[in-house]
N, C-alpha and C positions, 0 to 999 in steps of 0.2 A: 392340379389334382382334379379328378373327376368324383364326381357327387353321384351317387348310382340313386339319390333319391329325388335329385330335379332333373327338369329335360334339359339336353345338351345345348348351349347357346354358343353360339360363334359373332365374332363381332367383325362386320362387311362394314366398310366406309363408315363405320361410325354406329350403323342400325345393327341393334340387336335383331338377331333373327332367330326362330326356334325353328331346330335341324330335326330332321324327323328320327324319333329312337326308334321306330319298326320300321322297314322298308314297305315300300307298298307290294301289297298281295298279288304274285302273280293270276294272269289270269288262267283257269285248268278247262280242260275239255274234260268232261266229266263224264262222257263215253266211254275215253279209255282210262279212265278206272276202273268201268266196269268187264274190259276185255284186256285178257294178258297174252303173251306169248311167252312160254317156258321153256328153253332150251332143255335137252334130256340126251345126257351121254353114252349111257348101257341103260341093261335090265335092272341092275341095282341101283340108278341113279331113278330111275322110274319110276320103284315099288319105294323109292323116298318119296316123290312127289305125290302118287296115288297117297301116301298115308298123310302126308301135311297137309294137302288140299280136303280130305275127307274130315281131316280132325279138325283143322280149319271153318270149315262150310257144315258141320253138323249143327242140322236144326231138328228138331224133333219133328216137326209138322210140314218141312220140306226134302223133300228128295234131292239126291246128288245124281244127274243125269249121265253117265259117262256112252263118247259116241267111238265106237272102234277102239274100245282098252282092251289090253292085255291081259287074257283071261288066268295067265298063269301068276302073275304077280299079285293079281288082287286073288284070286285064291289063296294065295302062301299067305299075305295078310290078315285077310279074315282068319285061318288056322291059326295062325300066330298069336288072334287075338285085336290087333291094331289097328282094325276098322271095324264097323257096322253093315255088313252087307245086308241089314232090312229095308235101309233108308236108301241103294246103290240102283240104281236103274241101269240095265247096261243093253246098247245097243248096237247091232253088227251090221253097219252100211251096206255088205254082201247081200242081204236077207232082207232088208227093211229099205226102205226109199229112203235115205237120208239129203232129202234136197236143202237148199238154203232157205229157201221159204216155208220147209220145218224146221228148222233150224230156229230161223227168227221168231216164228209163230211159237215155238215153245221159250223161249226165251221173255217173249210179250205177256206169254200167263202166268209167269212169277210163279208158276207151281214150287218150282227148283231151287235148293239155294247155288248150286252152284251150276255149270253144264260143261264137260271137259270133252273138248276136240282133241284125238290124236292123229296127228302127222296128214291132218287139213291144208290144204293149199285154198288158201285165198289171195284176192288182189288187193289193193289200198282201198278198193271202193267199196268191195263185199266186206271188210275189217271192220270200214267206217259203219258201216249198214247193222253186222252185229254190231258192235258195240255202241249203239244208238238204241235198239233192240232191247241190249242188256240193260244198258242204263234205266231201263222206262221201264222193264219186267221187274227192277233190282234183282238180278240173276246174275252171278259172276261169273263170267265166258273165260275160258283157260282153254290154249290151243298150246298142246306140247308136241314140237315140233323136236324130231330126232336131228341132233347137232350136226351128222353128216351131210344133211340135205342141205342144200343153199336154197339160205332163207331171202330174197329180193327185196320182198318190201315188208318193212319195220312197221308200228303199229301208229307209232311216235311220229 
């Protein structure tokens, strides 16, 4: 019978030994916590994630950065009620330099709570790099990458 109020003992050649009850903690890169990658099916699997992440990442005193969204699904939402578009920064790579060293550079000044890439291609290096970025801004990077596209490299 096991005692759920002492620690586990095993008996080796004779020596009691105490077996460990928690495993040890793995070790975490703590970067990519701060960067995700979201797969994203249709327009309605989309205008779920704009509202989970927005509802999610609402700070009062931080902006939620979005780079190339979809202007018609966060429209439907704000009408509907289900976001905050005062707190939504939205920017169109067309019209704006969206380099990676803005990219990082805003991510570093923790203006933001959150900053959402869509359908961004980066490599393992430039991943690493945000989410190094993000870590250190505490800014959560979300790159929602449309499921069609083959995704090469993992964040993981």
């Amino acid at each position: 019978m096991i005692n759920i109020n002492k620690p586990q003992l095993s008996q080796t050649n004779n020596n009691l030994t105490l077996q460990p009850v928690i495993s040890k903690s793995r070790k975490i890169n703590i970067a990519t916590t701060w960067c995700n990658i979201i797969r994203v099916e249709n327009s309605y699997d989309l205008s779920e994630k704009y509202q989970d992440i927005c509802q999610s990442h609402h700070h009062d005193s931080k902006w939620i950065l979005m780079i190339n969204p979809e202007s018609d699904s966060l429209e439907q939402l704000s009408t509907m009620g289900k976001i905050n578009p005062e707190k939504i920064l939205k920017v169109n790579a067309s019209k704006v330099n969206v380099s990676l060293a803005h990219i990082k550079s805003a991510l570093l000044k923790g203006n933001c709570s959150a900053m959402i890439l869509s359908n961004a291609q980066y490599n393992q290096a430039e991943l690493n790099e945000i989410s190094r970025c993000a870590a250190q801004g505490k800014t959560q990077c979300i790159l929602l990458q449309n499921s069609s596209l083959k995704l090469t490299n993992q964040l993981h």
